[in-house]
C-alpha positions as CSV (number, residue, x, y, z in Angstrom):
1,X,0.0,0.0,0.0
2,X,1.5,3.8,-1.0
3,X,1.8,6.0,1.4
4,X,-0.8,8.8,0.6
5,X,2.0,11.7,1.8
6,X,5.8,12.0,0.6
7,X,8.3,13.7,3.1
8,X,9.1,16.5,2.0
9,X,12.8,15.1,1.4
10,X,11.3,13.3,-1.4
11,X,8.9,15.8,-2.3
12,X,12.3,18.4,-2.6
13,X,14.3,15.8,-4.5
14,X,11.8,15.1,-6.9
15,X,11.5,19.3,-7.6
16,X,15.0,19.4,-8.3
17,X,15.8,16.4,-10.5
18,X,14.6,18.3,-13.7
19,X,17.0,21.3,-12.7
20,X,20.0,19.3,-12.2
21,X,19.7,17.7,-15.4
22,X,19.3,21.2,-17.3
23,X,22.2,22.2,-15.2
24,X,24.6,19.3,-16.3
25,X,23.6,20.0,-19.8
26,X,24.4,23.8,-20.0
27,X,27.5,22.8,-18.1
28,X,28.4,20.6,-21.2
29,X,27.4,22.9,-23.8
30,X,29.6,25.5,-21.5
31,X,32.7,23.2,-21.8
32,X,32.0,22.4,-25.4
33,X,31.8,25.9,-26.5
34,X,35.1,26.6,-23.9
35,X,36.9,24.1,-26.1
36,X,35.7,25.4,-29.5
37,X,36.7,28.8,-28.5
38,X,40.0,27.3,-27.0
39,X,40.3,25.7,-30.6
40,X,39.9,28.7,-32.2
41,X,42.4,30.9,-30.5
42,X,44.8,28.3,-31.6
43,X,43.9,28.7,-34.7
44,X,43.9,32.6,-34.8
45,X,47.3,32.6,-32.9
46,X,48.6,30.6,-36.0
47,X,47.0,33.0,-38.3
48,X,48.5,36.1,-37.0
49,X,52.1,34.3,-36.2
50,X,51.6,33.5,-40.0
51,X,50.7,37.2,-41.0
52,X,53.4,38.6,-38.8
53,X,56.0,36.2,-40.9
54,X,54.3,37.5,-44.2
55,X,54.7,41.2,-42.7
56,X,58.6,40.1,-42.1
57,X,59.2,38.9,-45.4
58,X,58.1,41.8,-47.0
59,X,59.5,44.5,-45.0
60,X,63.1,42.7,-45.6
61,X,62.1,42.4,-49.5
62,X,61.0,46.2,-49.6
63,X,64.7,47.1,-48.0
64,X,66.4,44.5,-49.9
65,X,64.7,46.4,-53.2
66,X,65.3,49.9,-51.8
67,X,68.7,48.9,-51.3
68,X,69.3,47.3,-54.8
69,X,68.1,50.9,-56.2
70,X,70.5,52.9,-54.5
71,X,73.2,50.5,-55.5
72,X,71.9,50.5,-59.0
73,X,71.9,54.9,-59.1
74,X,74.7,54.7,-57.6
75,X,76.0,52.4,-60.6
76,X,74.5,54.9,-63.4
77,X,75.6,58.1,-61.9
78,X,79.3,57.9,-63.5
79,X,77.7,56.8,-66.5
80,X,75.5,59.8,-66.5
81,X,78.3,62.1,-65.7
82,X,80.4,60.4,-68.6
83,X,77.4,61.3,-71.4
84,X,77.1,64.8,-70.0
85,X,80.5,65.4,-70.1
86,X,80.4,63.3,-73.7
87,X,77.8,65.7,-74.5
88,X,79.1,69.0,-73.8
89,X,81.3,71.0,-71.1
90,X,78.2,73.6,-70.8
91,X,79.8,76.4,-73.3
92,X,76.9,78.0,-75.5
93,X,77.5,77.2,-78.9
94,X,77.9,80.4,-79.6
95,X,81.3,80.5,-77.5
96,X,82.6,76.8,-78.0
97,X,85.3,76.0,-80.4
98,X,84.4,73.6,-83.0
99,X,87.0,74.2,-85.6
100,X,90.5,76.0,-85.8
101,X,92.0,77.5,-89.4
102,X,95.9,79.5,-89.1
103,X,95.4,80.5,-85.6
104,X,91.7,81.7,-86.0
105,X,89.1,79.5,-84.3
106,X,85.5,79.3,-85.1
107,X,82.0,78.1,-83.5
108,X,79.9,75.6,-85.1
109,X,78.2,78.1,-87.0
110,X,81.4,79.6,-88.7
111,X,81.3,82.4,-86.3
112,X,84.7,83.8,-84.7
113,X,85.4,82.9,-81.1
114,X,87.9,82.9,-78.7
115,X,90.7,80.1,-77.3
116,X,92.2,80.0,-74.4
117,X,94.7,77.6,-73.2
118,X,94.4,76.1,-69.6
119,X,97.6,77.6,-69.1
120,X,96.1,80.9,-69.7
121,X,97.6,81.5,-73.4
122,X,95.3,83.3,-75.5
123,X,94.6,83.2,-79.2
124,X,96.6,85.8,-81.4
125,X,93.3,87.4,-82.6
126,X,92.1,87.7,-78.7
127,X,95.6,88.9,-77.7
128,X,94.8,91.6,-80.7
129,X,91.4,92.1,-79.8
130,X,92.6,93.8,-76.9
131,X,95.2,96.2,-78.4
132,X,92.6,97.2,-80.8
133,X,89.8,97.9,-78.2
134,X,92.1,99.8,-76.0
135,X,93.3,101.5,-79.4
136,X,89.9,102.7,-80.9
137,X,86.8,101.7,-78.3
138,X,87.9,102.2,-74.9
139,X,87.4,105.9,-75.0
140,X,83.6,105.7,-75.3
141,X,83.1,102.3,-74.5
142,X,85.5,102.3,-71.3
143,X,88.4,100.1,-70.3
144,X,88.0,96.4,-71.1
145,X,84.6,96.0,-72.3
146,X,83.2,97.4,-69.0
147,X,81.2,100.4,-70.3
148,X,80.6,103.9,-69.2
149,X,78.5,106.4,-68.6
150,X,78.8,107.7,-72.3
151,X,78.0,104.4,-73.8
152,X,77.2,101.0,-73.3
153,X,79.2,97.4,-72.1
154,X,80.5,95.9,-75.2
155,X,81.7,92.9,-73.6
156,X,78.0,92.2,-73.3
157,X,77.0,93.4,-76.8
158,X,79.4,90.6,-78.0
159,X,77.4,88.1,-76.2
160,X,74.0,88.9,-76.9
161,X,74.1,90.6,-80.9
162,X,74.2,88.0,-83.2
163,X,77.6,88.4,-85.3
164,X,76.8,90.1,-87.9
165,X,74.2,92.6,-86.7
166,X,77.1,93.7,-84.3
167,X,79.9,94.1,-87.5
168,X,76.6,95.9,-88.9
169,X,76.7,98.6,-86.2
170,X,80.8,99.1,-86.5
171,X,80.4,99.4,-90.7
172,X,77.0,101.9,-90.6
173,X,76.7,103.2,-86.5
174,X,73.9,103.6,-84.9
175,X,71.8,106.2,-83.5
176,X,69.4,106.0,-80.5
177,X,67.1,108.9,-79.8
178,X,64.4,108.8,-77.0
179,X,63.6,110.2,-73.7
180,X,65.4,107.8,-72.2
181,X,68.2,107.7,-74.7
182,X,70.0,109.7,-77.0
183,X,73.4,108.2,-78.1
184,X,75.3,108.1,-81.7
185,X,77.6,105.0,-82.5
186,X,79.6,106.4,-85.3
187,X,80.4,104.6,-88.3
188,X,83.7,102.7,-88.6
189,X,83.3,101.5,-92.2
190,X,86.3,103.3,-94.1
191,X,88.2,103.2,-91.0
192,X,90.9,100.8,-91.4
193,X,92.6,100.4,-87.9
194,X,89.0,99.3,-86.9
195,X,87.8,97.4,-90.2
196,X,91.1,95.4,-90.4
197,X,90.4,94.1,-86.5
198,X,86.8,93.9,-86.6
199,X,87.1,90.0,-85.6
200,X,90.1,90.6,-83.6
201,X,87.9,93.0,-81.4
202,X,84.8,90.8,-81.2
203,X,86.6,87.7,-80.4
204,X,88.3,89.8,-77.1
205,X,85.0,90.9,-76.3
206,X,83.3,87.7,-76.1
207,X,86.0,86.5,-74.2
208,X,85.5,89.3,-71.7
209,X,82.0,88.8,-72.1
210,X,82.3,85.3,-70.5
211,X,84.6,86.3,-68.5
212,X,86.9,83.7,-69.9
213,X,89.3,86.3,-69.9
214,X,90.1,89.1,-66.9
215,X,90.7,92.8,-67.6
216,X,94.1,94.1,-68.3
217,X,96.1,93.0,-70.5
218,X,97.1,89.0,-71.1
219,X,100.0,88.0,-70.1
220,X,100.3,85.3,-72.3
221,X,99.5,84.9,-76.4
222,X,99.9,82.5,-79.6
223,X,102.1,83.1,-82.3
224,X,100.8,85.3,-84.7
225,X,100.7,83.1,-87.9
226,X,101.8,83.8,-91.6
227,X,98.0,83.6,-92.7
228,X,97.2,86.6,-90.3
229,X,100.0,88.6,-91.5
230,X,99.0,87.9,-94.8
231,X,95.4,89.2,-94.2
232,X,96.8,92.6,-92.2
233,X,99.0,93.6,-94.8
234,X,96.2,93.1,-97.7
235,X,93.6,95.1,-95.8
236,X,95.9,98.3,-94.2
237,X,97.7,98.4,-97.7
């Protein structure tokens, strides 16, 4: 025969049956999801020691490539110094010697020009220049190519005319007449002293122009040659 009453032991234990069984299951869904999460930090802590070894390898590739440049300009830089100086010493070509006939030396372009020697030896026709400037010009245009208050820097006339406009000026003058300006170039056409040096005197100035060549007078000059004194004789006589 049951008993019609359960203590209330019984009566407690059977309450709490149900909850201990939802208890032990959370606690294994707990420890399951504990040990995926455990699983997956493993697996992110081998994902980011991978990515900090990719990070590595490219940082030492990106110097290793930074430093093969700089070796490499390095390499090229002579080269490139070699073609510039291949190319050209920086003269305009309307200064640079490109050709040399009987002590007279020319541009490119035919042009007269100047030559001077490291050691400081000047060509005849610049060595003449400079008697002839001093002889004719000086007065008006002032003491080595510098100028004056009366008229203008020749040296720098040399360098910017073109050739011919600047024997122009010597044959016919000029005159200038302004508010600003008012000066006469006279005419040096039938004046032999001048017309027989004209090249001689633009070869000094454009030397002085560059200042290739310092005031005074040189101290050091080329042999006049037998072609020059062939040519001065022809045009004074």
């Amino acid at each position: 025969m049951k008993p019609l009453f359960l203590s209330a032991a019984a009566s407690l234990m059977l309450a709490t049956a149900p909850l201990a069984v939802m208890a032990n299951e959370t606690i294994a869904q707990a420890e399951e999801m504990l040990a995926k999460a455990k699983e997956m930090r493993a697996e992110a802590d081998t994902l980011a020691e991978k990515a900090e070894a990719m990070i590595e390898a490219a940082k030492a590739e990106a110097a290793a490539a930074a430093t093969a440049a700089t070796a490499a300009k390095a390499e090229a830089k002579p080269e490139e110094d070699t073609a510039e100086a291949e190319a050209g010493d920086g003269t305009p070509d309307n200064i640079k010697v490109a050709y040399e006939e009987d002590g007279k030396y020319f541009t490119e372009d035919d042009i007269p020009t100047y030559n001077i020697a490291e050691d400081g030896t000047v060509d005849w026709y610049a060595f003449s220049g400079f008697r002839r400037y001093h002889s004719e010009c000086h007065v008006c245009h002032g003491p080595d190519g510098e100028g004056s208050t009366y008229a203008p820097a020749l040296k720098k006339s040399a360098l910017e005319m073109d050739y011919y406009d600047f024997v122009d000026v010597i044959v016919n003058g000029r005159k200038h007449v302004g508010a600003s300006d008012n000066s006469v170039m006279p005419a040096f056409g039938t004046n032999k002293n001048v017309m027989c040096y004209v090249d001689d005197i633009y070869v000094y100035l454009k030397a002085r122009g560059t200042e290739a060549l310092d005031r005074g007078r040189p101290a050091k000059k080329e042999k006049k040659s037998a072609t020059y004194v062939e040519n001065e004789n022809a045009c004074m006589g």
